[in-house]
C-alpha positions as CSV (number, residue, x, y, z in Angstrom):
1,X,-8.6,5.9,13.7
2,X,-10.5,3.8,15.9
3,X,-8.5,0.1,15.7
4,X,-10.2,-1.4,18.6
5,X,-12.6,-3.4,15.9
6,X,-9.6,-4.9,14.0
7,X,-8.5,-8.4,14.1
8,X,-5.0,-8.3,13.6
9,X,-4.8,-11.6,13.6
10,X,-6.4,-11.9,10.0
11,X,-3.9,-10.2,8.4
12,X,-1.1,-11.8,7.3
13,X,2.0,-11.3,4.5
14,X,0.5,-13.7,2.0
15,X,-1.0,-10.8,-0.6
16,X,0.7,-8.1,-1.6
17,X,3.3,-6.5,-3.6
18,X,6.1,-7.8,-1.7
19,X,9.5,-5.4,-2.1
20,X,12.3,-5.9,0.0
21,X,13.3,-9.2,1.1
22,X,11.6,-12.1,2.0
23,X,14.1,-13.2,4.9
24,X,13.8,-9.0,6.3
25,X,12.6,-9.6,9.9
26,X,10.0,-7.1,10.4
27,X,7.1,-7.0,8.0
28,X,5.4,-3.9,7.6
29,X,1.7,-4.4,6.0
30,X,-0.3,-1.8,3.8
31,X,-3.7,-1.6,3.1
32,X,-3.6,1.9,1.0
33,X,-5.5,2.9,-1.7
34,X,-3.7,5.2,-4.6
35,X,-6.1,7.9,-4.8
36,X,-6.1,8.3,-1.4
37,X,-4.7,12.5,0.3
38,X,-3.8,10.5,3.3
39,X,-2.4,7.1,2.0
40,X,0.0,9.9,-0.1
41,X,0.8,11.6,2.7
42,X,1.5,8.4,4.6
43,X,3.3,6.8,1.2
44,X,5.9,10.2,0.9
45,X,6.4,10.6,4.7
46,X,7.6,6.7,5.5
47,X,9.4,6.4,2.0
48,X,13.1,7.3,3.0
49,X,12.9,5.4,6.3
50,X,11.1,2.2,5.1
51,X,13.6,3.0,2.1
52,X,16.9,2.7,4.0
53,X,15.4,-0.4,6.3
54,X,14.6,-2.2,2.8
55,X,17.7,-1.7,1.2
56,X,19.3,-2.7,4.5
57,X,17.5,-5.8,4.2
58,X,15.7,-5.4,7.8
59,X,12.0,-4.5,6.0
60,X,10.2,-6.1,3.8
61,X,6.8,-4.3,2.8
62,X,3.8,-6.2,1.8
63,X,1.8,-3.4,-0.1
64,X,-2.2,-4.0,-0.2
65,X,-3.9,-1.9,-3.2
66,X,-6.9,-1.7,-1.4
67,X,-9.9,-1.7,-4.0
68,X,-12.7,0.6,-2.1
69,X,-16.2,1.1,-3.4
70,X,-15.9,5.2,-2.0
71,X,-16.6,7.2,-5.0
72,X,-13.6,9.4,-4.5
73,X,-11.3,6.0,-4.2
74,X,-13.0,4.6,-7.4
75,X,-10.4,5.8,-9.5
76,X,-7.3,4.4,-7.5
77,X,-9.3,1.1,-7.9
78,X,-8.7,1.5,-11.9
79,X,-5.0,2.4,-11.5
80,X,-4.4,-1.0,-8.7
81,X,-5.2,-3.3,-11.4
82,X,-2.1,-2.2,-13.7
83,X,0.6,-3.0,-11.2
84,X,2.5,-5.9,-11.7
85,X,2.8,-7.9,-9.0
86,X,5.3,-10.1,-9.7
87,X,7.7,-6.6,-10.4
88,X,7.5,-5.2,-7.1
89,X,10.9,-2.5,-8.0
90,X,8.7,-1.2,-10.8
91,X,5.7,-1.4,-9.1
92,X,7.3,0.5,-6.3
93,X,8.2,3.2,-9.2
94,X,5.1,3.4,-10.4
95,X,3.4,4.0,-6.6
96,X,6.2,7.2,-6.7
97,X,4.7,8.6,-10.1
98,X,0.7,7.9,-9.4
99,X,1.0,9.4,-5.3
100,X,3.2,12.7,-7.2
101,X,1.0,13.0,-10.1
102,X,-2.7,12.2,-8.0
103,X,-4.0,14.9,-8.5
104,X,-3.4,15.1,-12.2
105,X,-5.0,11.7,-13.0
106,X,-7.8,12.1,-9.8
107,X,-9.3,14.9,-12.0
108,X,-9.8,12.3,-14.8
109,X,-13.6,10.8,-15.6
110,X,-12.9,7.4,-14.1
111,X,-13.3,5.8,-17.2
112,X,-10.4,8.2,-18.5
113,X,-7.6,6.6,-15.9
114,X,-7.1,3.3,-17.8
115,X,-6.1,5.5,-21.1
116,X,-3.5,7.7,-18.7
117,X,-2.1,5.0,-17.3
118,X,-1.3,3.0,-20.6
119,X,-0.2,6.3,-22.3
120,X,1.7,8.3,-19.3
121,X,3.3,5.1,-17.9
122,X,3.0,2.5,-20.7
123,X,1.5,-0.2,-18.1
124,X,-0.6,-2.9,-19.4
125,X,-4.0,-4.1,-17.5
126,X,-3.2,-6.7,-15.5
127,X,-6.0,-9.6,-14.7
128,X,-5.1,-10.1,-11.2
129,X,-8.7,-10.4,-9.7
130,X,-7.8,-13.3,-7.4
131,X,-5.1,-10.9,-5.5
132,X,-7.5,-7.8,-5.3
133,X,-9.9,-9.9,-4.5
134,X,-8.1,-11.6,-2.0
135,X,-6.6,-8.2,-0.3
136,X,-10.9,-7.1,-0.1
137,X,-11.8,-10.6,1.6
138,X,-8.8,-10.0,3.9
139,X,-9.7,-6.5,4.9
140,X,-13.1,-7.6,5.7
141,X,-12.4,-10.4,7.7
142,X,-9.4,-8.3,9.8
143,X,-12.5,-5.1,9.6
144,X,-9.9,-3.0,8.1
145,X,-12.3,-0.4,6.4
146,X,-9.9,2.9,6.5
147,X,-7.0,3.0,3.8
148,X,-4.2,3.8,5.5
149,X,-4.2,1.3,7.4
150,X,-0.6,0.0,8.2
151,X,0.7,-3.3,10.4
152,X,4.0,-3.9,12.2
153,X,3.8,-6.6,14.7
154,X,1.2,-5.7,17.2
155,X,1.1,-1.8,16.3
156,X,-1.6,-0.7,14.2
157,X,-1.8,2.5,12.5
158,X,-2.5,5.1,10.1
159,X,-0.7,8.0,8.2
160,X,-0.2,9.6,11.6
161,X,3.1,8.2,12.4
162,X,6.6,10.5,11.9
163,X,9.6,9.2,10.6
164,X,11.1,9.1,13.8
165,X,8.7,7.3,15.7
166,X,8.0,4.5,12.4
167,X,11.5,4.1,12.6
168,X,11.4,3.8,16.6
169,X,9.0,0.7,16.0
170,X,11.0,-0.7,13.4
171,X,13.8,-1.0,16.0
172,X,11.8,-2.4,18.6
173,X,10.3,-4.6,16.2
174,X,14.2,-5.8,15.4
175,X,14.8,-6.4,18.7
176,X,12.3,-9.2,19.6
C-alpha cells in the first residue's frame, strides 16, 4: 500500500466505535470495511494482541466502518449501518460473527443482508448517517481509499502487520 498520498494529520479519534478506554494511551485507528478478505484477515490476526492491550487498558481502538462504493464492499456497507455505536462490547461481538460468517452473508443479493442481519443477529437498523458520513468525509480528506487502512501514531499501515511486530509498535508507541 502506497501511504505516501495520505494526510495523517486528518485523521483523528473523533468517529468511530470506540472500545477500550478512553484514557488508554495509544490509539489505534481503523478504516476497515466488513466485507472485506483482507480487513478479515487483518481483524482475526491483530484480535488477541489488540485484545490483551485493551483489557490492559493501554489501547483504545477507534473502529471506522468504512462505507465503499466497490461493488464487492457494497454489502459490508448494508451490515455497517446495524452497529450500535454507542455499544462498542456488542459491537465488537458482532465484528467477530460478520468477519467468521463473511462468506456466508457475502453470497447474499445485497438487498438480502439487511434480512440476515435482523434474523441471524437480531440487530436493528441503526440511522447513524452523520457518523458514516463523517468516517467517508474523513477518509477523503486524509486520501484514505484502501480499507485496511490502520493508524498508530505516525505508523501507517495495512493488514500486513504480524502480531509481533503490531505489538512492537504498541510498545514503542507506550513509551513516548
Amino acid at each position: 500500500m502506497d501511504i505516501s498520498n495520505i494526510k495523517a494529520n486528518e485523521v483523528d479519534a473523533t468517529r468511530g466505535i470506540r472500545y477500550g478506554e478512553e484514557s488508554a494511551p495509544v490509539k489505534v485507528l481503523e478504516f476497515i470495511n466488513l466485507n472485506c478478505p483482507y480487513c478479515k484477515q487483518w481483524y482475526e490476526e491483530s484480535r488477541e494482541v489488540l485484545n490483551r492491550y485493551v483489557n490492559e487498558g493501554k489501547v483504545q481502538r477507534i473502529i471506522k466502518l468504512f462505507d465503499k462504493e466497490k461493488p464487492s464492499l457494497r454489502k459490508g456497507n448494508v451490515v455497517h449501518h446495524y452497529m450500535d455505536y454507542n455499544n462498542p462490547g456488542r459491537a465488537i461481538e458482532e465484528m467477530d460473527y460478520f468477519f467468521a460468517h463473511q462468506d456466508e452473508w457475502g453470497a447474499l443479493d445485497e438487498a438480502k443482508i439487511g434480512e440476515y442481519v435482523e434474523e441471524k443477529r437480531g440487530l436493528l437498523y441503526h440511522p447513524i448517517e452523520d457518523e458514516i458520513q463523517g468516517i467517508i468525509q474523513e477518509a477523503e480528506r486524509a486520501n484514505v481509499v484502501f480499507v485496511p487502512t490502520i493508524f498508530i501514531g505516525d505508523h501507517i499501515f495495512d493488514e500486513h502487520m504480524t502480531p509481533q511486530e503490531l505489538e512492537e509498535i504498541i510498545e514503542k508507541e507506550l513509551l513516548k
